[in-house]
C-alpha positions in Angstrom: -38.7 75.8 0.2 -37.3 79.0 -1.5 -38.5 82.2 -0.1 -39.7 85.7 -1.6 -37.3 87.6 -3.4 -33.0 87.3 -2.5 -31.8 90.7 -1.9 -28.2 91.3 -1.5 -27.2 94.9 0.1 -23.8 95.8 1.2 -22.8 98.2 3.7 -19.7 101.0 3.0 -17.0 98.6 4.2 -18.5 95.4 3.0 -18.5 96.5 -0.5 -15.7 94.8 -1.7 -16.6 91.6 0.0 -20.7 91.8 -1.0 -19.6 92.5 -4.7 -17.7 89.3 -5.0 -20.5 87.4 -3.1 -23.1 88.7 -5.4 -20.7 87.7 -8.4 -20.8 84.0 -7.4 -24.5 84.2 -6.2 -24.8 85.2 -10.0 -22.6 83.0 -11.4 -25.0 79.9 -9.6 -28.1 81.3 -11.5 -29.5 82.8 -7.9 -29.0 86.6 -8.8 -30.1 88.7 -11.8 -29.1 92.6 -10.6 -26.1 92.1 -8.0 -25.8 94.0 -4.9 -29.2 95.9 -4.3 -28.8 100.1 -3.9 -29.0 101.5 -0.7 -28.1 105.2 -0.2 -25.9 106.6 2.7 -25.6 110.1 4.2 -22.6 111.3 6.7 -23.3 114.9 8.6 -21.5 117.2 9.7 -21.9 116.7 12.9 -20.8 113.1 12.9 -24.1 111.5 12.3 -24.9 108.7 10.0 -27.9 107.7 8.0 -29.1 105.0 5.6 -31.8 105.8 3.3 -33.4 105.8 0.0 -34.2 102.3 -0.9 -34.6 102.4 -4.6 -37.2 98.7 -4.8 -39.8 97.6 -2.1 -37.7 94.9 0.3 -41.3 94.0 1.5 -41.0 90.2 2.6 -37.9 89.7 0.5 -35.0 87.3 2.1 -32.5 90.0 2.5 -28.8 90.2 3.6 -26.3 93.1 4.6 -23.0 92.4 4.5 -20.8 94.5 6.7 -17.4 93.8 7.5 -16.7 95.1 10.6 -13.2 95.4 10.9 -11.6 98.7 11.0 -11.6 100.3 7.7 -8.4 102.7 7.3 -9.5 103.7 3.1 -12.7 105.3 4.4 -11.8 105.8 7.9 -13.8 104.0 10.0 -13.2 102.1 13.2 -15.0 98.9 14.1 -17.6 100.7 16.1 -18.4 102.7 13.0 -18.7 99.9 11.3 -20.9 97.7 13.3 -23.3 100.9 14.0 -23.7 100.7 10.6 -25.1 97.6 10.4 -27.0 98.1 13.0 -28.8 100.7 11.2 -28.8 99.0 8.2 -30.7 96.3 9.5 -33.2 98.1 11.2 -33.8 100.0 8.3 -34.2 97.1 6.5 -36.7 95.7 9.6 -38.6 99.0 8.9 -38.7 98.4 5.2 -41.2 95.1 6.4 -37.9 92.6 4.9 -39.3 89.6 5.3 -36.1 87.7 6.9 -32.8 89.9 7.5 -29.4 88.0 7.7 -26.5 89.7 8.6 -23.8 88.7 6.9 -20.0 89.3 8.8 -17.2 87.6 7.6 -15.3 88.4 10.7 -17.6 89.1 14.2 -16.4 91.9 15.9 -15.4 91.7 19.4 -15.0 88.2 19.3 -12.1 87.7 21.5 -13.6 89.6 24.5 -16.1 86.3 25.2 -14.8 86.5 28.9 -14.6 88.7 31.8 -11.5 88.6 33.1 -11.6 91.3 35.6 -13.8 93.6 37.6 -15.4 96.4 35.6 -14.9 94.7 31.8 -17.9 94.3 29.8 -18.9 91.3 28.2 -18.6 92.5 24.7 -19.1 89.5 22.6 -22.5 89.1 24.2 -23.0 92.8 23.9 -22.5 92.4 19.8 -25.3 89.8 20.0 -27.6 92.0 21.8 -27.6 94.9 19.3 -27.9 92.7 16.1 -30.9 90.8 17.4 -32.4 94.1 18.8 -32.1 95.4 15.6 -34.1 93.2 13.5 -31.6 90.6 12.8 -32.7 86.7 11.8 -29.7 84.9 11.8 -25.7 85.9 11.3 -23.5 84.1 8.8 -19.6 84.3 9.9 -16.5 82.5 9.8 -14.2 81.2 12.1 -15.3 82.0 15.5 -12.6 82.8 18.0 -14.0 80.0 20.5 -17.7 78.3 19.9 -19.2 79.2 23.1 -20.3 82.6 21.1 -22.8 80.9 19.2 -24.7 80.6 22.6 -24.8 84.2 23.5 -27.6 84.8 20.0 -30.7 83.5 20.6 -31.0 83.7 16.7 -29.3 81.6 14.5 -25.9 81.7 13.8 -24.2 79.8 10.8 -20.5 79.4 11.8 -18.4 79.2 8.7 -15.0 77.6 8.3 -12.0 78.1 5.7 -10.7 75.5 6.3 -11.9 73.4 3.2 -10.8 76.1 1.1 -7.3 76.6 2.5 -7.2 72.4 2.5 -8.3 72.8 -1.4 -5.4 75.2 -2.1 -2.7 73.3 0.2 -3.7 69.9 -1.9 -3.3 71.6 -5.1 0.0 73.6 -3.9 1.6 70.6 -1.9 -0.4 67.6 -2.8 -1.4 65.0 -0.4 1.7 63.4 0.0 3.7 66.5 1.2 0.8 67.2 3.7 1.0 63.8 5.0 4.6 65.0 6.2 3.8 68.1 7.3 3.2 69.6 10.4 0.3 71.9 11.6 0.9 73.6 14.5 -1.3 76.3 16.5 0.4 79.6 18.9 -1.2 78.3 21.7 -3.2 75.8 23.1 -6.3 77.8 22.3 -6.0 76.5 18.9 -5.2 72.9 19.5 -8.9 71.8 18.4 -8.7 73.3 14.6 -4.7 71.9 13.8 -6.3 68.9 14.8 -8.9 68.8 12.3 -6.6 70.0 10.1 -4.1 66.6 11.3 -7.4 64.6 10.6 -8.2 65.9 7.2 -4.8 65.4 5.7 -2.8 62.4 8.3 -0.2 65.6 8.7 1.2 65.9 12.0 -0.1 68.5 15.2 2.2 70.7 17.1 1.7 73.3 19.7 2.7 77.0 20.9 3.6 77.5 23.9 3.8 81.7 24.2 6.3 82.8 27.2 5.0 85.9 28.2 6.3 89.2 30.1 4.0 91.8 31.4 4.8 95.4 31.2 1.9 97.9 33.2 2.5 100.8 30.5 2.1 98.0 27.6 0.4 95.3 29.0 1.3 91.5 28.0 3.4 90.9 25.3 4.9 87.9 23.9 8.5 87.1 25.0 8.7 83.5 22.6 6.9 80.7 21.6 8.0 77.0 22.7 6.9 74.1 20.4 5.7 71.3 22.2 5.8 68.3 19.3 7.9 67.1 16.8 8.8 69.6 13.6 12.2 69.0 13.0 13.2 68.3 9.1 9.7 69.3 8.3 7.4 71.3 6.8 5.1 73.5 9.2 1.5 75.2 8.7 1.1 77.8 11.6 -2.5 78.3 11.9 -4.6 80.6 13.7 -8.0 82.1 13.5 -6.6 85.8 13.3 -3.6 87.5 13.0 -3.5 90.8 14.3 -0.4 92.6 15.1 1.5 89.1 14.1 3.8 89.3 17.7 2.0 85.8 18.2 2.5 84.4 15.0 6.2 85.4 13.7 7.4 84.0 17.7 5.7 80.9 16.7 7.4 80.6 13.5 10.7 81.7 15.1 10.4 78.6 17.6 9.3 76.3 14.6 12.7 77.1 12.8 14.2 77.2 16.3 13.4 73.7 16.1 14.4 72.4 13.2 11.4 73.0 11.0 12.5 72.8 7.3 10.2 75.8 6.5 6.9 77.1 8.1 3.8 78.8 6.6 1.5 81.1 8.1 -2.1 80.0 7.3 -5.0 82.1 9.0 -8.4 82.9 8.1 -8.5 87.0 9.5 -5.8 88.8 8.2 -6.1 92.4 10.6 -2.6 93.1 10.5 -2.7 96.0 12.8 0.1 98.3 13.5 3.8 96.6 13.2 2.1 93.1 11.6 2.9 93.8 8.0 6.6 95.2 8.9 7.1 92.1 11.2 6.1 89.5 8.7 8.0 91.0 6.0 10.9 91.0 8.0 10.2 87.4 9.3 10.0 86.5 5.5 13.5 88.4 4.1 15.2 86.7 7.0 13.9 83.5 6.1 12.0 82.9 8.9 8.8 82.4 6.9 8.2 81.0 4.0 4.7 82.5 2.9 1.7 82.7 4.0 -2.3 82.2 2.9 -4.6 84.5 4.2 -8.5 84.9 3.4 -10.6 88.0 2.2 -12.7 88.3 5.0 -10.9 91.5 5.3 -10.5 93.7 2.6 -7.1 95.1 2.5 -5.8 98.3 0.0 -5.6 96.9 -3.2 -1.4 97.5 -3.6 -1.4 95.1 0.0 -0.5 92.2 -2.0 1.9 93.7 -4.7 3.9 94.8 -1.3 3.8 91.5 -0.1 3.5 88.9 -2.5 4.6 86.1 -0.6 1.3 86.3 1.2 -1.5 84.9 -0.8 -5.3 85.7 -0.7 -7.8 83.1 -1.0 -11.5 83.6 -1.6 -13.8 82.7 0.9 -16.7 84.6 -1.2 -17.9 81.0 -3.0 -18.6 79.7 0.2 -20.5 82.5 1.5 -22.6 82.5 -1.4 -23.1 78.5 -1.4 -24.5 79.3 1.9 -26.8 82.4 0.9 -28.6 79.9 -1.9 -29.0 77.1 0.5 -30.6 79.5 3.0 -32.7 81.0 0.7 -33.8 78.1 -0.7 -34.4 76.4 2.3 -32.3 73.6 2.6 -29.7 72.1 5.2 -26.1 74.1 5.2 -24.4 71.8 7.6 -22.8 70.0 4.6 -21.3 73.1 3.2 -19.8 74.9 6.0 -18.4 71.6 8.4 -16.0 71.1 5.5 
């Protein structure tokens, strides 16, 4: 059963990512005007505010989405950015919306889901605390770093996947035949469980990381090199991972493939952070013919030269997904179809 109005607002750092979302919401006949306006105001003290609605949100199916990674064009850290959709959606909460989603293509803090030692907060949890605090529904994401999050919201949480679209592009790239042959193969044993259902979707082969560690007290834990534990040799490998962040993790894993006898490897992961040394270490993994190339998603939105700079890394669009999920939600039918792809 559709509900009032779909309104589709877009945080400072979500722009990018709302814009195309509200394209393809358009394109499917579900949006007239695009992304809704929605003023903002920085101090000078520091101090943020959202304001100036320009149209009544009153019982409209709203969503706000925020990426919440850090945002290095317009200077803001992940905490800037999640504040800001906090405040977005309590605004929004204030504005009498009739159901707020918050829409993050990556969840921040995603991969402190544990406490690990005395003193550490539980910071995944905390994330869920302040969205449903302020005024929150339900979150639409992607590509959780382990499914026990979903149970710290007592709201809903629709837990997105790429991998149908990165399994669309590999078939059209590759074809069936050549995935059939090829290997998929995670950086540790943390990501045995989506290789696999990459393995199972295309008959291709599963391998697994193995990361040798050394621990350094002024640096902390750092990867040393990455053991394959299956069979790569003469083939072609997919290393997969939910995020790539400073790309130590990924580039040893690729190292060991070759190490191994791989014929050539592929990166494949959904978050592309890329924080400090990652883009350096990649490219240099790629001139040395280490890696072959690489398909990341937009979840986050990178300077727009990123890809002229490295153009043997190749974007995919999540953003049809997203808004094939927005319609169903608004109009009240089942997602489960869309997003277990």
């Amino acid at each position: 059963m559709p509900r009032d109005e779909l309104k589709v607002f877009a945080c400072r750092s979500g722009r990018r990512f709302g814009e195309r979302v509200a394209r393809e919401l358009a394109s499917m006949g579900c949006l007239d005007d695009g992304l809704s306006q929605y003023q903002f105001k920085e101090f000078e003290c520091g101090e943020n505010k959202q304001h100036g609605l320009e149209e009544s949100v009153r019982e409209a199916d709203v969503y706000v989405v925020q990426s919440c990674a850090r945002d290095p064009e317009l200077g803001y850290s992940v905490d800037d950015n999640f504040m800001q959709l906090c405040r977005f959606v309590d605004g929004m909460e204030h504005a009498s919306a009739g159901r707020i989603t918050a829409v993050v293509p990556m969840l921040p803090y995603s991969r402190q889901d544990k406490v690990w030692e005395r003193g550490e907060p539980f910071s995944a949890k905390l994330i869920a605390k302040f969205l449903e605090v302020s005024g929150a529904d339900r979150v639409v994401t992607m590509d959780l770093h382990s499914d026990q999050i979903i149970g710290f919201y007592d709201i809903n949480v629709e837990p997105l996947h790429a991998s149908q679209l990165f399994l669309r592009k590999l078939r059209g790239t590759f074809g069936e035949d050549e995935l059939r042959k090829s290997v998929f193969c995670s950086t540790d044993a943390g990501g045995a469980r989506i290789v696999r259902h990459y393995s199972k979707k295309t008959g291709g082969s599963v391998a697994i990381g193995d990361k040798v560690k050394h621990y350094d007290p002024n640096v902390g834990k750092d990867v040393d090199k990455v053991n394959i534990v299956g069979a790569v040799k003469g083939k072609r490998v997919f290393v997969v991972d939910d995020m790539n962040d400073t790309a130590g993790s990924f580039v040893r894993t690729t190292e060991g493939a070759i190490n191994e006898g791989a014929s050539e490897v592929y990166g494949l992961f959904t978050h592309g952070i890329f924080s400090g040394p990652a883009e350096e270490r990649m490219r240099e993994a790629h001139d040395n013919g280490i890696l072959e190339g690489a398909y990341c998603s937009d979840t986050i939105t990178h300077p727009v030269n990123f890809y002229e700079r490295n153009p043997f890394i190749e974007e995919v669009s999540v953003t049809p997904l997203f808004a094939k999920v927005v319609q169903k939600l608004h109009d009240g039918e089942g997602v489960s179809e869309v997003y277990l792809g």
